[in-house]
N, C-alpha and C positions, 0 to 999 in steps of 0.2 A: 504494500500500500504506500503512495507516493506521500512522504510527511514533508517535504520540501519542496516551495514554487523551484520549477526549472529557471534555470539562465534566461531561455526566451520565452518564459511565460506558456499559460497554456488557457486553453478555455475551459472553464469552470464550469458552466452548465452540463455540460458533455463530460464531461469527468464524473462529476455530483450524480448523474443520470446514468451509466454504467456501470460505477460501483453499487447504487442504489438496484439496478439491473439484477447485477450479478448478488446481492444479497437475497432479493426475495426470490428468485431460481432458486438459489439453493436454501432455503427455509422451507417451499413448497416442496423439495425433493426430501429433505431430509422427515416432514411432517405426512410424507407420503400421500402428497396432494391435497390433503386436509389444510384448509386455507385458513381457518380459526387458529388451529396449532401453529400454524406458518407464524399470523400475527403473533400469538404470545412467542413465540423465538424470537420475533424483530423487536419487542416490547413495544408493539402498537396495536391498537384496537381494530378489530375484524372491520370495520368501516373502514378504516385508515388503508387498509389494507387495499380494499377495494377500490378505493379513490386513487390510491398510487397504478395500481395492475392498470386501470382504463386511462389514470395520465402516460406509462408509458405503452401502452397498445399490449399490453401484454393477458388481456382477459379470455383468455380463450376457455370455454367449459364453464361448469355449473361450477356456483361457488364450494357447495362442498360435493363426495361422490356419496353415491346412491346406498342410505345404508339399509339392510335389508334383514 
């Protein structure tokens, strides 16, 4: 994880946006697609959660799977 601006700077939104990417990927994997359990790993609220997945396009599927 980059803890230092580079020499020529970089853009911040796009950085902020793919780390926050690659967190909830791996929260939804690790919570085994359980998106409630994702949020409590990211320590945000299943709403929050939600609001992040359709700000980066990444909402594909029912919010939780089908329990049976």
């Amino acid at each position: 994880m980059l803890v230092e601006l580079p020499e020529g700077g970089l853009a911040l939104e796009g950085y902020v946006e793919a780390v926050e990417r690659r967190l909830i990927t791996q929260a939804i994997t690790r919570s085994g697609g359980v998106k409630k359990d994702a949020a409590k790993l990211l320590g945000i609220t299943f709403r929050s959660l939600r609001y992040r997945l359709a700000k980066l396009n990444m909402d594909a599927g029912p919010d939780e799977p089908d329990a049976e």
